[in-house]
C-alpha positions in Angstrom: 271.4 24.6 128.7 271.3 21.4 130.8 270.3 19.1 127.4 273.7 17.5 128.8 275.2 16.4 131.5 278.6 17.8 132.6 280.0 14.1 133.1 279.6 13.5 129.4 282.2 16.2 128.8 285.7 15.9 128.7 287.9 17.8 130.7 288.8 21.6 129.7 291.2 22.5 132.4 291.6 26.3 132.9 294.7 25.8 134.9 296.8 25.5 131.8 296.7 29.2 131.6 299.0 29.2 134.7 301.8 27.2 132.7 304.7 29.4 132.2 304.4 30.7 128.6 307.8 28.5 127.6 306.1 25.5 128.6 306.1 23.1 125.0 302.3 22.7 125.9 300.8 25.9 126.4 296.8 27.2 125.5 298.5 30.5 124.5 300.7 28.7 121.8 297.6 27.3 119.8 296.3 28.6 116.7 294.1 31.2 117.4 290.3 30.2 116.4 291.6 26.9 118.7 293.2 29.1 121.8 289.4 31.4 121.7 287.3 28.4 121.5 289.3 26.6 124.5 289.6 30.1 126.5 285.1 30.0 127.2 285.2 26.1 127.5 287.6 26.1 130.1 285.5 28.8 131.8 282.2 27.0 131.4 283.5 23.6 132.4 285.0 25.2 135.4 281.9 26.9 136.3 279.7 23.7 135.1 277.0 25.8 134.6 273.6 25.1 133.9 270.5 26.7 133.0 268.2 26.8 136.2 265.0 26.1 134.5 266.4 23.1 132.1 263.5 20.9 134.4 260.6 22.8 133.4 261.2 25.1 130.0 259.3 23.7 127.6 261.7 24.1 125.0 264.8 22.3 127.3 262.2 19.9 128.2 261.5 18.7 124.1 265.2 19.1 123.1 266.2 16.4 126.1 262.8 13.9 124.7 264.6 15.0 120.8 268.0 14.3 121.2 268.2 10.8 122.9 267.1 7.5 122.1 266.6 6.8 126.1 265.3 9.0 129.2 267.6 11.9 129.6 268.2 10.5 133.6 269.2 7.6 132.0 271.9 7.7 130.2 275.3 6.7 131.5 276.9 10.0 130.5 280.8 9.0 131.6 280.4 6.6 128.9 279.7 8.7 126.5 282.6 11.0 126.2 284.0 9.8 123.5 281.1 8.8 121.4 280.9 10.5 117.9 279.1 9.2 115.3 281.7 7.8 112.4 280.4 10.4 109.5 281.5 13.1 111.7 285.2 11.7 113.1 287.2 13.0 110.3 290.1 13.8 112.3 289.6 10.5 115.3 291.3 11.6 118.8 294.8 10.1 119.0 295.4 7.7 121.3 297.7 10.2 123.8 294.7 12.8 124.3 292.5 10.0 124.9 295.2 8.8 127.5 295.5 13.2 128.7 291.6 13.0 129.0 291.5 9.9 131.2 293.9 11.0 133.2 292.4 14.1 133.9 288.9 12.6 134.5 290.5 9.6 136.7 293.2 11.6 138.9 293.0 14.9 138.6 289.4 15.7 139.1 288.9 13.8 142.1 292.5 13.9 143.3 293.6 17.0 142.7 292.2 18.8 146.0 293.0 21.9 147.2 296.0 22.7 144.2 292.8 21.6 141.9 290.4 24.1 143.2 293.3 26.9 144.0 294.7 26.7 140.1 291.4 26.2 138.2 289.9 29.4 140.3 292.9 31.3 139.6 292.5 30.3 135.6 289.0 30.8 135.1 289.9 34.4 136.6 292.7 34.8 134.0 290.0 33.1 131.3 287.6 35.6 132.4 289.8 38.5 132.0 290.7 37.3 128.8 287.7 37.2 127.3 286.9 40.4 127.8 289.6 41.8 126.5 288.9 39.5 123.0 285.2 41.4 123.9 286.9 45.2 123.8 289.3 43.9 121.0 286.4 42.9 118.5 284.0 45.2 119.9 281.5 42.3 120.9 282.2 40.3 117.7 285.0 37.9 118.7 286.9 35.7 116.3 284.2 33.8 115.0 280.8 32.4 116.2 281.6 29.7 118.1 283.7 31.6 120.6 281.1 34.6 120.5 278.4 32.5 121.8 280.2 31.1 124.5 281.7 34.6 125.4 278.6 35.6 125.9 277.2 32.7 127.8 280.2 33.4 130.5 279.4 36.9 130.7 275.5 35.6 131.3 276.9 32.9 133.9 279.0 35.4 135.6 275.9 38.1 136.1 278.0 40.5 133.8 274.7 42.0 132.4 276.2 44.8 130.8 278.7 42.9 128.5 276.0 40.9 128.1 273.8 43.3 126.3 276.8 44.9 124.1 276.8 41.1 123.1 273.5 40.3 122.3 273.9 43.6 119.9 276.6 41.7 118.1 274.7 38.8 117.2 273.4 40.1 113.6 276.4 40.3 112.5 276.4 36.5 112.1 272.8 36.1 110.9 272.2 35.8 107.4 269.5 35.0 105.2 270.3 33.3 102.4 268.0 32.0 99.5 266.8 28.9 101.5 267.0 31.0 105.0 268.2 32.4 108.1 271.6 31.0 108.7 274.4 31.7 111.3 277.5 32.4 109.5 281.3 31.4 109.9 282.5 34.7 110.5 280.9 38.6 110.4 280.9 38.1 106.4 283.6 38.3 104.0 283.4 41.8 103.6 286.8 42.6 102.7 287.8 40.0 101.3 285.3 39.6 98.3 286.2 44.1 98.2 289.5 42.9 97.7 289.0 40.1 95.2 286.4 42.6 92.7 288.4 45.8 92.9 291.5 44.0 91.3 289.4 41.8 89.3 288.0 45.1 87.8 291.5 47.0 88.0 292.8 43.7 85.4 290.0 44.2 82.9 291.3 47.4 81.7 287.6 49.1 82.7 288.8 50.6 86.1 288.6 54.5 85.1 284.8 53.9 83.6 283.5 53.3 86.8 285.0 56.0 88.9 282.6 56.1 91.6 283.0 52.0 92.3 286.7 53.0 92.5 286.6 56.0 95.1 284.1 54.0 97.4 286.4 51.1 97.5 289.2 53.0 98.2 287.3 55.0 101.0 286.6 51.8 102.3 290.6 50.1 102.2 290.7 53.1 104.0 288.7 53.2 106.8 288.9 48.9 107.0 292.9 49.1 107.7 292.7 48.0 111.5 293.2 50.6 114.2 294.3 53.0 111.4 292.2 55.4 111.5 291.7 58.3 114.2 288.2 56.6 115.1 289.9 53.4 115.6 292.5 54.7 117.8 290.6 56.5 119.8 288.8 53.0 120.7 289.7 50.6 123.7 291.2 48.3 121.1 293.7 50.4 120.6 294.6 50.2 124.1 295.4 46.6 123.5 297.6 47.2 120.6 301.0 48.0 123.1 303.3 45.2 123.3 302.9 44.2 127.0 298.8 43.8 126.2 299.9 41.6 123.0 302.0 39.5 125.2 299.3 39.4 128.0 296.9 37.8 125.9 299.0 36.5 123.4 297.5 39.1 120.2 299.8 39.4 117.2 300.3 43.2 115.7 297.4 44.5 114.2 298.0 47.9 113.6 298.3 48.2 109.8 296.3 45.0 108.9 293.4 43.9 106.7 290.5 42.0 108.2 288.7 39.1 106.8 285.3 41.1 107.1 285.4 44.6 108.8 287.4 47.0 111.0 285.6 46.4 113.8 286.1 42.4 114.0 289.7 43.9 114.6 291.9 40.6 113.6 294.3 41.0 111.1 295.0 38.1 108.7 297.8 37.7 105.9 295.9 36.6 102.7 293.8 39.5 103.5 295.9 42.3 104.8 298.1 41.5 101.7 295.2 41.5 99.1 294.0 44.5 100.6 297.4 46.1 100.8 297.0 44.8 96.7 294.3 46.6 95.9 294.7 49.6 97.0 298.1 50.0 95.6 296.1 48.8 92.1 294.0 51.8 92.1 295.8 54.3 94.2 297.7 55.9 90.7 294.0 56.3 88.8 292.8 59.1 87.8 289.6 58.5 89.2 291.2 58.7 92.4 294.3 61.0 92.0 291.6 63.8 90.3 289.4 63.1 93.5 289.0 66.8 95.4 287.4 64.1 98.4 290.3 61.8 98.6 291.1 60.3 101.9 294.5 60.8 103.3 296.7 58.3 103.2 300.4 58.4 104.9 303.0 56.2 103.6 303.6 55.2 107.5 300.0 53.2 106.8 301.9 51.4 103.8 304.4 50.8 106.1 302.6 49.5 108.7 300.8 46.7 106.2 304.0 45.5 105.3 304.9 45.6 108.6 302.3 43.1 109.7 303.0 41.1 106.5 306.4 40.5 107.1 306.0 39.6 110.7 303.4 36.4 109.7 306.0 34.3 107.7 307.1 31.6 109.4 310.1 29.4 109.4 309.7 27.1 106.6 309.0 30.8 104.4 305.6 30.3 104.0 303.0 32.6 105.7 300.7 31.7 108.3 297.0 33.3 108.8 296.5 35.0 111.9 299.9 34.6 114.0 303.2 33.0 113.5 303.1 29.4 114.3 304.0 29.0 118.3 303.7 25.2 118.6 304.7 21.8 117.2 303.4 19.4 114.8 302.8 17.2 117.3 300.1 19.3 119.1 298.0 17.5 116.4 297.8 14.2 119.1 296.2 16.6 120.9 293.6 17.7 118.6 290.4 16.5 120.6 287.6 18.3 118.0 287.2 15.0 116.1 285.5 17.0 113.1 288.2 19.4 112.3 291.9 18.5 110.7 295.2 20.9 111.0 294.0 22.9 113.6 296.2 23.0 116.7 298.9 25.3 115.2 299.5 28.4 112.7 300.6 26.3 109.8 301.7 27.8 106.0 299.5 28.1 103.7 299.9 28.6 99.8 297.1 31.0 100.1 298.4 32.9 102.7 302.0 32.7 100.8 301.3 34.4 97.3 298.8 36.9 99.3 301.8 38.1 100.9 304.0 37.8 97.7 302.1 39.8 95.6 302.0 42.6 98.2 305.5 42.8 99.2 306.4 42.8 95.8 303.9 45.3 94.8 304.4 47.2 98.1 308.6 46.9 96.6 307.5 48.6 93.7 306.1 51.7 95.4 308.6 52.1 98.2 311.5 50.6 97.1 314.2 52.1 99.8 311.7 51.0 102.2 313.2 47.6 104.2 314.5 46.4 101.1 316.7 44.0 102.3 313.7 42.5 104.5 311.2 42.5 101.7 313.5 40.9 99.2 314.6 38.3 101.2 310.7 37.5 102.8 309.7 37.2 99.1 312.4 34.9 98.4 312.2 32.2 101.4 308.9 32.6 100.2 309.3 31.5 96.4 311.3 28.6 97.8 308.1 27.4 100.1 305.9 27.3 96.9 308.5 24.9 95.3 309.0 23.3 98.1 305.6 22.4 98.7 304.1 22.0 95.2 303.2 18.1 94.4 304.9 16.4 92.2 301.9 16.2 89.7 302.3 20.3 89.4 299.5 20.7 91.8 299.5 22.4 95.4 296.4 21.5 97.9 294.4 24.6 98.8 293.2 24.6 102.6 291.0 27.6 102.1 289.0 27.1 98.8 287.9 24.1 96.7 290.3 22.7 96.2 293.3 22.4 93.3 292.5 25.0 91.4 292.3 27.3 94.0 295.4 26.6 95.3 297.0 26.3 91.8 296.2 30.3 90.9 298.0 30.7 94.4 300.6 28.8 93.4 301.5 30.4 90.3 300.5 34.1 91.0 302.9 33.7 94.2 306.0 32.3 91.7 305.5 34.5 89.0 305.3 37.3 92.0 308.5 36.1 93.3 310.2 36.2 90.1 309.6 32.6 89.0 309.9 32.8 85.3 307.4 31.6 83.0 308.5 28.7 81.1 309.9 27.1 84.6 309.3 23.6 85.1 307.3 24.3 88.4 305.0 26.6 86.3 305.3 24.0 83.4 304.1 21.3 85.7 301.6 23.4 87.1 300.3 23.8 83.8 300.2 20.2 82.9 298.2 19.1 85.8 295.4 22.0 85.0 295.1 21.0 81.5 294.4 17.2 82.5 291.6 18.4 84.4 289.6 20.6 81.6 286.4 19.2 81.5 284.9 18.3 77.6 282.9 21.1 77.7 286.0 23.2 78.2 285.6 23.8 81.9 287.1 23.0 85.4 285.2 21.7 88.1 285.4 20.3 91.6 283.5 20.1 95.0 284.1 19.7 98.9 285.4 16.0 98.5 288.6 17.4 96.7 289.3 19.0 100.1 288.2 16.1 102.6 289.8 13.5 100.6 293.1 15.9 99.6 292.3 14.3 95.9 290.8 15.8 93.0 287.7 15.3 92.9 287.0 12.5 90.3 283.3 13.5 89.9 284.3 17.6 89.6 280.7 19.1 90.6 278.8 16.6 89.0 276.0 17.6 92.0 276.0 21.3 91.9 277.1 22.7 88.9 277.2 21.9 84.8 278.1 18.7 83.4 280.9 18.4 86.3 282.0 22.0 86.0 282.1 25.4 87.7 282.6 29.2 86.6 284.6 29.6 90.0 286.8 27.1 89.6 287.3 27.3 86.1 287.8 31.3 86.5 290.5 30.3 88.7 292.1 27.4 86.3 291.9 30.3 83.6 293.6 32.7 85.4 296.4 30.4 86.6 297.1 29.2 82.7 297.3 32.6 81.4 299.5 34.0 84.1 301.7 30.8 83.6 301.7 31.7 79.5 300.2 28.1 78.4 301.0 27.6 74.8 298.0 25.8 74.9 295.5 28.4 73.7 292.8 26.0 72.4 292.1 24.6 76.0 292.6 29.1 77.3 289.8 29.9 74.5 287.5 26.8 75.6 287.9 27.6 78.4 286.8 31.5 78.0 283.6 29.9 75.7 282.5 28.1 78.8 282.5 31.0 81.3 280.7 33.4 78.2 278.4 30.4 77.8 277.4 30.1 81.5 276.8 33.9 82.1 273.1 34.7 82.4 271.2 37.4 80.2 271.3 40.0 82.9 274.9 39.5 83.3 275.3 37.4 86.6 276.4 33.9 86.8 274.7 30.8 88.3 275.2 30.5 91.9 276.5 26.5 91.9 278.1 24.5 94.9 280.0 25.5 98.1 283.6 27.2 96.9 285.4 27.8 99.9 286.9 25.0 102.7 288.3 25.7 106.4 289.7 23.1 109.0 289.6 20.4 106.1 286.0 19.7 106.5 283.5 22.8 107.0 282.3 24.2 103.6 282.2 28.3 103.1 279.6 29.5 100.8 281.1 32.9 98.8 278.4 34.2 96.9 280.4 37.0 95.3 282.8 34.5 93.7 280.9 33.5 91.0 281.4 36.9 89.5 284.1 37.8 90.6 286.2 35.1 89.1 284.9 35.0 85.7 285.1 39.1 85.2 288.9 38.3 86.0 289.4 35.8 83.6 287.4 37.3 81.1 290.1 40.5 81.8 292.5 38.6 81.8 292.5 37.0 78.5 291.4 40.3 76.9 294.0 42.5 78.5 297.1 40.1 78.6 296.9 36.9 76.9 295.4 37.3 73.9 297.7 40.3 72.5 300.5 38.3 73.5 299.7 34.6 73.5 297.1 34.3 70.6 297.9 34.9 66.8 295.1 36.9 65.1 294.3 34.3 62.8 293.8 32.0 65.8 291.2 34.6 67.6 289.3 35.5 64.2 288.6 31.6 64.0 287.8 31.6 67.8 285.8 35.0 67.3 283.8 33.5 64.0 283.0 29.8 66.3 282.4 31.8 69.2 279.2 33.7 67.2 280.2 37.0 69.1 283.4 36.5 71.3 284.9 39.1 69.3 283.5 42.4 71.0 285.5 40.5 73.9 288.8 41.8 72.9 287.5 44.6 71.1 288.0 48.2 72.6 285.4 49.8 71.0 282.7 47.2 73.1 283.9 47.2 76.2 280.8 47.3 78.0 279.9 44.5 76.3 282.6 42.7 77.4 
């Protein structure tokens, strides 16, 4: 826009794409959202683009008077490259890129001479080429808003008015009004996810068959989300992408077979969500609402087999699973982490998320087709098993990276065990138990906020701010469900526990929407609207369907029932909808 001046910018060197790919250092080994971000920058700061009306728009004009505290053709900008205000510097540059940037800046810019101009031409043209193929991939979405918006700036820089267009097209897709406005979202939605999340929240309360329709549309949709699966799909240009010399070109992992995030079309596969999808479908596939179903979609087993296909291929060394793409770097690519506001971002790490995602629908996915890579799938599930233990914290808890915070991760933790054939009364389970129960609130909930996440710690406040007496129904839905799949003995904090959620729900059957329940990079909140019902319909199931036959004496429930003033039509078969 010209609000800044090119000086105050670090390098972004678009000659690094000319590396060989073996080189330890290499754009193409980054974790993805990181690799798409840097592939436009390097373009732009190539290019050094600026709007050519910055001098006189009005609006350029009042953001260079809004932004700065002196004259906009004052400012020293070289000194103020590495200027960020302290509340924002969660993750400060390390003193080697600081030394790279310099360098770069000091030497190579106005050293490098002809090699400069040679290499960074012939990168921006592989940048360039690049991008459009992310374009075709994602069909003008891209990986996420921040690289969308810059894709489509280079296409406006480089007069392609055509992509342009198809671009500006996309941009709803991240616009969403909210209750307090118009906001620009952190993906294309959840779409897929949340689909994921309900359908087997429903499947566990035992109501699946009296909702028959919910369960056809879902499945139509698994269906016709499973990326370049469909006949429409591969009849796309993405699919032209999907051969293995594209992948290696521009450095794609499979995606045939996958589960997005939010929708076909965004077309990047990820683990926690190809695997709950995978999940779900294989929940409701045997129904008869769907087996009786005249309109039922086809569905090979060579799709099955493609979803485990892409699941087994994201583990990584260590066992655990990674989001997007096997991790291609090092650790120590984290010196070079020059965002400032972002932590863990430079590499495909393992997640406990990702881990009992993947888990569950291998072992579920070993259930249906057992002679199907057995010996692949068994062994995946148990390098797997061994990276939960390996990772849990000594005070039973594991840290979640995607959700706030503990308890989040703590479900994970235990679903993936208990998937991998952890048995109940384990220690790890035990422990994992033990930290949960420390953390019930006295009005029988869980709670915490963002600050668990930031500061890796439980949050010692829960969500005093945003939600009820320092608790949540998301995060105590979660603590729920990871204490009944664990089999706590201790059914007094299960059934306080199940008061508070009952307690919380509104008169026309919703729950309150409280604080932010979802994390990525450490330090940007995700807002998840659906979770808030989601969670609490699953724990409710839960304890209905599974813990209470098996883990509650009946005098214990008729007390609960008889305090509870009602909780009985819970359990109770005949008032179901009730429940």
């Amino acid at each position: 826009l010209g609000v800044m001046d090119w000086r105050g910018h670090n390098p972004v060197p678009a000659e690094m794409w000319l590396l060989p790919d073996w080189f330890p250092f290499h754009p193409g080994r980054l974790w993805c959202h990181c690799r798409m971000v840097y592939l436009p920058m390097c373009w732009l700061y190539g290019k050094k683009y600026v709007y050519a009306d910055v001098a006189s728009d009005p609006v350029t004009v009042a953001l260079r008077e809004e932004l700065y505290t002196e004259p906009f053709d004052a400012i020293s900008w070289d000194r103020t490259r590495n200027w960020v205000a302290d509340i924002d510097n969660y993750s400060p540059v390390y003193t080697l890129m600081v030394v790279a940037q310099n360098f770069l800046r000091g030497v190579w810019e106005p050293f490098g001479g002809p090699f400069l101009r040679w290499s960074r031409a012939k990168g921006m043209d592989f940048a360039m080429e690049y991008m459009h193929a992310e374009d075709l991939q994602t069909n003008y979405i891209d990986i996420g808003p921040v690289n969308k918006a810059l894709n489509m700036l280079c296409c406006f820089a480089a007069g392609k008015h055509d992509e342009f267009q198809k671009h500006i097209l996309r941009v709803p897709d991240y616009l969403w009004v909210a209750e307090d406005g118009m906001k620009m979202q952190g993906y294309n939605g959840s779409q897929c996810w949340d689909t994921s999340f309900a359908i087997q929240a429903i499947k566990d309360t035992g109501l699946a068959e009296e909702f028959p329709d919910v369960m056809r549309r879902a499945y139509r949709y698994f269906e016709r989300t499973q990326i370049l699966s469909t006949e429409v799909s591969q009849a796309s240009t993405a699919y032209e992408y999907e051969s293995e010399r594209m992948r290696n070109r521009f450095y794609r992992h499979v995606s045939q077979g996958g589960w997005p995030f939010s929708t076909s079309a965004h077309g990047w596969p990820i683990s926690d969500c190809t695997g709950e999808g995978l999940k779900a479908v294989l929940a409701i596939q045997d129904l008869q609402a769907i087996q009786g179903w005249r309109e039922k979609p086809s569905y090979p087993d060579q799709r099955f087999f493609d979803a485990c296909t892409v699941v087994l291929t994201l583990q990584n060394s260590d066992g655990g699973f990674a989001t997007y793409e096997n991790n291609r770097g090092y650790g120590w690519y984290e010196w070079l982490n020059p965002s400032e506001v972002f932590g863990d971002i430079m590499i495909d790490y393992s997640y406990v998320e990702c881990t009992n995602a993947s888990i569950g629908a291998l072992a579920a996915f070993h259930r249906a087709f057992p002679d199907h890579r057995t010996q692949e799938v068994t062994s995946a599930i148990r390098r797997a098993r061994q990276f939960l233990l390996d990772i849990q914290r000594p005070d039973g808890s594991w840290y979640g990276s995607w959700g706030c915070c503990f308890t989040y991760a703590s479900w994970f933790g235990v679903e993936g065990l208990l998937q991998a054939g952890e048995p109940q009364g384990s220690p790890a389970l035990q422990r994992a138990c033990t930290f949960l129960l420390a953390h019930q609130n006295p009005n029988g909930g869980w709670g915490e906020d963002f600050t668990s996440c930031f500061d890796k710690a439980y949050a010692p406040s829960g969500m005093a701010a945003f939600g009820d007496q320092g608790s949540g129904v998301v995060n105590t839905g979660w603590a729920l469900l990871s204490l009944m799949a664990a089999g706590s003995t201790d059914t007094r904090a299960v059934q306080r526990g199940i008061q508070y959620l009952m307690d919380r729900q509104l008169p026309d059957g919703d729950w309150p929407q409280e604080g932010i329940a979802g994390v990525f990079n450490r330090a940007c909140g995700i807002t998840y609207t659906a979770y808030r019902n989601v969670f609490p319909i699953w724990a409710l199931g839960r304890y209905v369907t599974e813990y209470q036959p098996h883990f509650v004496d009946k005098a214990a429930q008729q007390a609960f029932d008889g305090a509870a003033g009602g909780v009985a039509g819970v359990s109770s078969a005949a008032n179901k909808q009730g429940a």
